[in-house]
N, C-alpha and C positions, 0 to 999 in steps of 0.2 A: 361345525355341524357336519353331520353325518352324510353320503350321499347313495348310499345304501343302507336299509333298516332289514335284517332276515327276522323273525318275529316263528316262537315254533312254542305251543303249550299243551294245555287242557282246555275243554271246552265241554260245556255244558248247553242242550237244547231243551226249552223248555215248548213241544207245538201248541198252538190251541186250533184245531179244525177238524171235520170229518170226511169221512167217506160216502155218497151218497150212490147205494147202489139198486138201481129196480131188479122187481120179485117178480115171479112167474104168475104171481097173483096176482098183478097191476099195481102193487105198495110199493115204495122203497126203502131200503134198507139202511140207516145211519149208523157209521160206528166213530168212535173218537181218537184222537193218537194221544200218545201218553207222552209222557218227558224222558227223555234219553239222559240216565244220570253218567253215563262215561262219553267222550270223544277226544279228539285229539285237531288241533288244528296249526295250520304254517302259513305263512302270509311271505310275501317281498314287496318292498314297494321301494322304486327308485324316483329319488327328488331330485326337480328339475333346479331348483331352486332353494333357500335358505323353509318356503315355505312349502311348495305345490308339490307331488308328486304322482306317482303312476303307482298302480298296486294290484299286486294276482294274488288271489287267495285258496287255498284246499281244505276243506274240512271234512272229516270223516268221524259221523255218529252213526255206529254200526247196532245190529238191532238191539232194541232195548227191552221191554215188557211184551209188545208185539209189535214193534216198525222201527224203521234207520231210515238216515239219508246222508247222502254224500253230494256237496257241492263244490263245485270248481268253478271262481265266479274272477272280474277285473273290472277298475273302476278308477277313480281317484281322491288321494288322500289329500290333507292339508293339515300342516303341525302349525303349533305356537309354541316356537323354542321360548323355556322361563328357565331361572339359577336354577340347574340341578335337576327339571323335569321339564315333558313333553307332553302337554295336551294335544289331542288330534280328533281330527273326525273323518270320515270315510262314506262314499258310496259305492256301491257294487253291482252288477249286474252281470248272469251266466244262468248255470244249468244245475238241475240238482235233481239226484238218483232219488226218488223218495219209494219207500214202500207201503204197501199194503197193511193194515191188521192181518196176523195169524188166527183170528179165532173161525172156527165156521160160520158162513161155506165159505171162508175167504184165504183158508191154507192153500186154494193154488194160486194166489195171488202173485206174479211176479215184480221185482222192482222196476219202474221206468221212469225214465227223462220229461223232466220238463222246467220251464224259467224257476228263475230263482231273480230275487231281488233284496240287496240290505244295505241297512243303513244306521248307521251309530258311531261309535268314539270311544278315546278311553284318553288312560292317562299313564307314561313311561318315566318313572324312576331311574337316574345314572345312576350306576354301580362303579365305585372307585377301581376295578379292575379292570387289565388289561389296556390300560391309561386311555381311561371312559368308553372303551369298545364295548361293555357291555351294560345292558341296560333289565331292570326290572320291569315288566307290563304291570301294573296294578292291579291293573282291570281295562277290557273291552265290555264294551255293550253294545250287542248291535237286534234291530228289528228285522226277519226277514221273514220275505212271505215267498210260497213254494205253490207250484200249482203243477197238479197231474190227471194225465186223461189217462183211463186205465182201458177205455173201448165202450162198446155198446152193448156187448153180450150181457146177456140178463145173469148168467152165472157170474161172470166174471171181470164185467165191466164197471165205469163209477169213475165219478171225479172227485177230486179232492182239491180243499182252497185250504190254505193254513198259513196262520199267522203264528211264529215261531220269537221266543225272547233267547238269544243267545248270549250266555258268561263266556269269557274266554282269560286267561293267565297263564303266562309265563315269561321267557325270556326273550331281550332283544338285542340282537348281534349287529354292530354298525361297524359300515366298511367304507373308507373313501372320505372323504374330506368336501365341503364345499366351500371354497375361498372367497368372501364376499368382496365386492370392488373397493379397491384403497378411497378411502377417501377426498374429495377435491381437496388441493393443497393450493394455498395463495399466498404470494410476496410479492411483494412491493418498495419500491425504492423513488427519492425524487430528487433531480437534479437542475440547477444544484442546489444542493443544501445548505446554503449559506449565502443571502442575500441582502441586498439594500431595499430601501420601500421603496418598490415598482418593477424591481425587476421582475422578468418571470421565472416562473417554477413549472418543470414539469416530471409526472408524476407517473411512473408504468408498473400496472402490475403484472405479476407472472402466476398465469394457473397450472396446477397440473393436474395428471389423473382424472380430466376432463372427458365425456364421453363423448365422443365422437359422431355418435348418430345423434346428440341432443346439440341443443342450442344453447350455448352458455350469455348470461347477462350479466351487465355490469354496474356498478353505482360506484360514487363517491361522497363522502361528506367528512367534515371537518369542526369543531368548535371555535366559532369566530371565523371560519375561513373559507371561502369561496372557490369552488372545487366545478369547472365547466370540463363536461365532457361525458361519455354514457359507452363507452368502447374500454379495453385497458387501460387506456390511456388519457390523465387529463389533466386541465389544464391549473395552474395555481395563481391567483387573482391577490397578489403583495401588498396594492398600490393605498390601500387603507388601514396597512398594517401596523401598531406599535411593535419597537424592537423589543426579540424577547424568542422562544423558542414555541411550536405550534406542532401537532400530529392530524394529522391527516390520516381516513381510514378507506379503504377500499373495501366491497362484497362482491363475489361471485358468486353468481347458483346458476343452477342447470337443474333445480326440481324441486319438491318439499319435501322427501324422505332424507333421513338421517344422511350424511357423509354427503350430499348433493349441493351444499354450499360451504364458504369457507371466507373469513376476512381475513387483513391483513393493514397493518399501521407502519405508518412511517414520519418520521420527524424532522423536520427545518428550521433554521433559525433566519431570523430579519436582526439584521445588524443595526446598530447605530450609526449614521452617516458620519465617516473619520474627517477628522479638521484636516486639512492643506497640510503641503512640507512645502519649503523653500529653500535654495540653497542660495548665494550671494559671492561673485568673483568681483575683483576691478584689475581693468586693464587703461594704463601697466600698472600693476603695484606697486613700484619705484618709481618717482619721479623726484624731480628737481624743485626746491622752495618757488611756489609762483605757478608750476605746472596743471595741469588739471587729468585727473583720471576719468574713466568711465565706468561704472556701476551698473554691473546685471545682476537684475535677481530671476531666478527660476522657481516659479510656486507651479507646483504641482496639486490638483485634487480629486483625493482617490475616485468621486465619483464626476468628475468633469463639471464641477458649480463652478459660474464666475468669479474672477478673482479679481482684489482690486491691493496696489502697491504701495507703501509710504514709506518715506527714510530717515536715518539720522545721522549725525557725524558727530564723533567726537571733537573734532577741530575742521576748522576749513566753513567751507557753505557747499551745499550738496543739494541740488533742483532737477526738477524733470517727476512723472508720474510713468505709469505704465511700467514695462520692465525694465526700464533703464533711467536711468538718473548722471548725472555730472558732479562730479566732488572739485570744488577748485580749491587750491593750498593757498592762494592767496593771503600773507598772513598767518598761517599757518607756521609755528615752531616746527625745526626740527624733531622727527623722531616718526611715530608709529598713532596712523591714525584711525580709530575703530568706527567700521561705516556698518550701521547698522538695516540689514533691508526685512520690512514688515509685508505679510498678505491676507488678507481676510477673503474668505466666503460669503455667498450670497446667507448661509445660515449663523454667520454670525461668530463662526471659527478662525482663529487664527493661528499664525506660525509667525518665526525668526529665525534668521540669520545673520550672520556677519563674515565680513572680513575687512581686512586691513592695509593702506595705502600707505609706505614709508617716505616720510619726506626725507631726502637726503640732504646730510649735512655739506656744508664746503667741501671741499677736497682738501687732502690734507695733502703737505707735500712730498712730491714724490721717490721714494727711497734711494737712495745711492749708493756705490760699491763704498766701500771700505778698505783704509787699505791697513795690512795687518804687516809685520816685520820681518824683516829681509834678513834671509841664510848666507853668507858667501864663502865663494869656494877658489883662494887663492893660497892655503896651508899646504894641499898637497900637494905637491908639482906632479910628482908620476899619475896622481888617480885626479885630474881637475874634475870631474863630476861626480865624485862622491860626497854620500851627505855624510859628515863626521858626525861624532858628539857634540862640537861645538853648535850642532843647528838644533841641536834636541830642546834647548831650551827655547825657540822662535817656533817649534813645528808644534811643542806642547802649549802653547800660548794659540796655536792657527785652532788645534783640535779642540782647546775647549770654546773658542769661539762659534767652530760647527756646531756643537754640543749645544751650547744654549742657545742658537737659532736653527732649529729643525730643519726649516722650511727654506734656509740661503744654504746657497751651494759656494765653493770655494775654486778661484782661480788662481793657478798656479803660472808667474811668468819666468821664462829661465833667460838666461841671458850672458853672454861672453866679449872680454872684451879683448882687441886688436892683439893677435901677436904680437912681441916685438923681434925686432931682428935680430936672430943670433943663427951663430954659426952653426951649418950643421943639423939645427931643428931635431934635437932628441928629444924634445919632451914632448908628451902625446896630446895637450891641447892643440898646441902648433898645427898638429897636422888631420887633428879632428872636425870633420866638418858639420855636424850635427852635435858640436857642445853642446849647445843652450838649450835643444832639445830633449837632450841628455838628462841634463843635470833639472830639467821639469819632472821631466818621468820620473828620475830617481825620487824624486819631493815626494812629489806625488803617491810612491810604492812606500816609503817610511808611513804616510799618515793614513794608508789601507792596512797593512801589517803590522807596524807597529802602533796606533792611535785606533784601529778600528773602524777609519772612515769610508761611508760605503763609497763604495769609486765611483759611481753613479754622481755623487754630487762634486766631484774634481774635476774638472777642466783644465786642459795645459796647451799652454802658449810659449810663443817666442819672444823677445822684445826685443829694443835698439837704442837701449839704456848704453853700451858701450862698457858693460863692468860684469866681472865677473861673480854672479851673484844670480837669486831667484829671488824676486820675488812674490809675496800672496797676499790673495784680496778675497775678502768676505763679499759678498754678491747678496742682499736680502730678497728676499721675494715680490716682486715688483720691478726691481733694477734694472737695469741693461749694459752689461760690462764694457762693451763697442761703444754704447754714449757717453761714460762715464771715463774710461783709460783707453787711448787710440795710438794706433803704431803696435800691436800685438797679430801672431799670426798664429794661427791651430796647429797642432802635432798631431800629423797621423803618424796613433800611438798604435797601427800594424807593423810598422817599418822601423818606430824606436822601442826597443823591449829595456822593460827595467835589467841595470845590475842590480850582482850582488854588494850588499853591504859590509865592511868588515871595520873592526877595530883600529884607531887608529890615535894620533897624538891627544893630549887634553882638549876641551872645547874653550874658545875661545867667546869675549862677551860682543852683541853688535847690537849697535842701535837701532828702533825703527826710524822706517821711514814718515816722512810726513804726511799725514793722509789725503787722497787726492781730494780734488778741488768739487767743494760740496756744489 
């Protein structure tokens, strides 16, 4: 809407009234004023509003047959904006030039001032030009009445009343914009939005574009649903509610004209109250044929209902209520027994769990070294602690023994026996003091380098066998080689470093020994 209308046309006065002027003969004199077929007239009028405005208007109907008049008058208007036109109506109130009849004896009649009053309407056409700045008048109609005192002189005096029908058409030039207030805007949201029956719910709406100097009100309502509260904000009443999903509506107003209120919906759901979980331990979960465990179950519900415990065993006898229960094996076979723990709610929900108590079998008896076949080393004279060929076929017999038990480690014991007396002492066992340590380590470096065996699982020792010879024992997992072969001592293998191996006579064949004592 426009917030200036300038308004400029043609204008037509139609008077009806006379001149009444006294004669020197004690009569007086009536003449009539005629209709003014040309004028021209201009209007403004500034709106305070979408409807109300202020208006000054000029009109000039200059003389016609025998009289004019010009008025300059202000008042106010009031439109009814519709699609496409503008009805209005107007009142005015000012001054207007009106004249005299020229016929005699009233040619020296001059024009003079006095009220003017009008009142009428019309209807304004938008003209798609000038993107709708311009507008067509239709038509004005307006009533006005004019009143002038011409004096008292008998030649030249006389009043005049007249009632005047005025046309008016042309165009209307609109300036300025008037922006009507955004409408109230309302949201709402309720938290939370997913509950059990009886929780609560609460529900806040947000207005905007609310004015400021009014007082905004509030309501809530809901189908099927109980909504306290008369502010933003309110409250949501569950505790009767089937599960399922529910909206909830808010209203705002601050008035009855258009854009002055605004609702706004928001949605919840009411849950179905979730069955219990339960989880189920025993301590200890290994025990011995005859032993007894203890049984805890842990039932959890989502919304804290009573809970109540029962159990079962697949073997054994299993008592006690509450969270905990007793499983006795008494009787009970070896093996793996399934303890089953149950919890129910006050509604009628349950859950399960388990777990499992192993009854342990006997013991089975306990593993022993092994002993595996003996290298010796009395071929060489010059090198007595190297390993020949002759031991490849005892060290390939150790290796695949590593090989198919992963999990046993291998000890290697070395050992030398007594010098004898000879002259002179050239040969280098004689005067070696760490042989038997030697000839471990040497062992030892054949079945990492050549066997592949990770050195991690070798161990190397001394003995007091008295013979010059290694021998090795398989160790399984569980074993203890100190309980099992005694009289052996460790090599610190920082201070004995492997030789080298080299080529030497054929390999000679040797028996094992006899395996120690189970």
């Amino acid at each position: 809407m426009s917030r200036i209308d300038i308004f400029a046309g043609y204008s037509y006065l139609a008077p009806k009234g006379t001149v009444q002027t006294p004669q020197l003969d004690g009569t007086t004199f009536s003449d009539s004023y005629s209709s003014i077929d040309y004028g021209a007239i201009i209007s403004g009028a500034y709106y305070f509003n979408k409807y109300v405005g202020g208006q000054v208007e000029y009109a000039n109907h200059p003389d016609g047959n025998n009289d004019g008049a010009q008025t300059a008058q202000a008042g106010i208007i009031f439109r009814f904006p519709l699609q496409g036109m503008t009805p209005f109506v107007h009142g005015l109130a000012g001054g207007v030039r009106l004249g005299g009849p020229n016929d005699e004896p009233y040619a020296a009649h001059n024009y003079t001032w006095g009220p003017a009053l009008t009142a009428g309407g019309g209807l304004d056409y938008d003209l798609p030009f000038w993107h709708h700045r311009l507008g067509l008048r239709l038509f004005q109609a307006d009533y006005e009445y004019f009143h002038a005192n011409y004096g008292p002189e008998v030649a030249f005096g006389g009043r005049a009343n007249v009632g005047n029908a005025r046309l008016s058409t042309g165009l209307v030039f609109k300036f300025g914009n008037i922006v009507p207030p955004p409408p109230v805007q309302y949201s709402c949201a309720v938290s939370p939005n997913s509950v059990y029956p009886g929780d609560p719910i609460t529900v806040t709406g947000t207005a905007t574009n609310l004015n400021p100097k009014k007082t905004a009100s509030y309501s809530w309502s809901g189908q099927g649903v109980t909504v306290s509260g008369s502010s933003s904000e309110g409250k949501i009443d569950t505790a009767s509610l089937a599960p399922g999903s529910y909206t909830v509506t808010g209203h705002v107003t601050e008035g009855n004209k258009p854009g002055e209120s605004a609702d706004c919906t928001a949605q919840f759901t009411v849950k179905q109250f979730e069955p219990p979980t339960v989880s189920c331990s025993a301590n200890p979960s290994s025990v011995k044929p005859g032993d007894s465990s203890t049984i805890t179950a842990t039932g959890v519900s989502p919304q804290n209902r009573p809970l109540t415990y029962t159990y079962q065993a697949s073997a054994g006898t299993i008592s006690g209520n509450g969270n905990t229960a007793t499983l006795s094996t008494t009787g009970a076979p070896a093996g793996s027994i399934t303890v089953t723990c149950n919890v129910a709610d006050d509604k009628g929900q349950t859950a399960s769990g388990t777990t499992t108590v192993d009854v342990q079998a006997p013991p089975a008896p306990a593993p022993k070294t092994q002993t595996l076949c003996t290298i010796q080393f009395d071929h060489d004279k010059r090198r007595p602690a190297r390993v020949d060929n002759d031991a490849k076929g005892c060290l390939d017999d150790v290796a695949l023994n590593a090989q198919r038990a992963s999990d046993a480690t291998l000890v290697v014991v070395g050992n030398t026996a007594p010098a004898p007396e000879v002259k002179g002492r050239h040969h280098r066992h004689e005067v070696e003091p760490n042989l038997a340590a030697q000839r471990a380590v040497n062992t030892k470096d054949y079945l990492v380098t050549e066997k592949g065996i990770d050195a991690s699982r070798i161990t190397v020792r001394t003995g007091t066998t008295g013979t010059n010879e290694v021998d090795n024992y398989l160790v399984p997992a569980g074993a203890t080689f100190d309980n099992d072969v005694t009289g052996t001592t460790a090599v610190d293998e920082s201070s004995v470093k492997a030789q080298p191996r080299k080529a030497l006579a054929p390999a000679h064949h040797h028996k094992k020994k006899k395996a120690a004592q189970q």
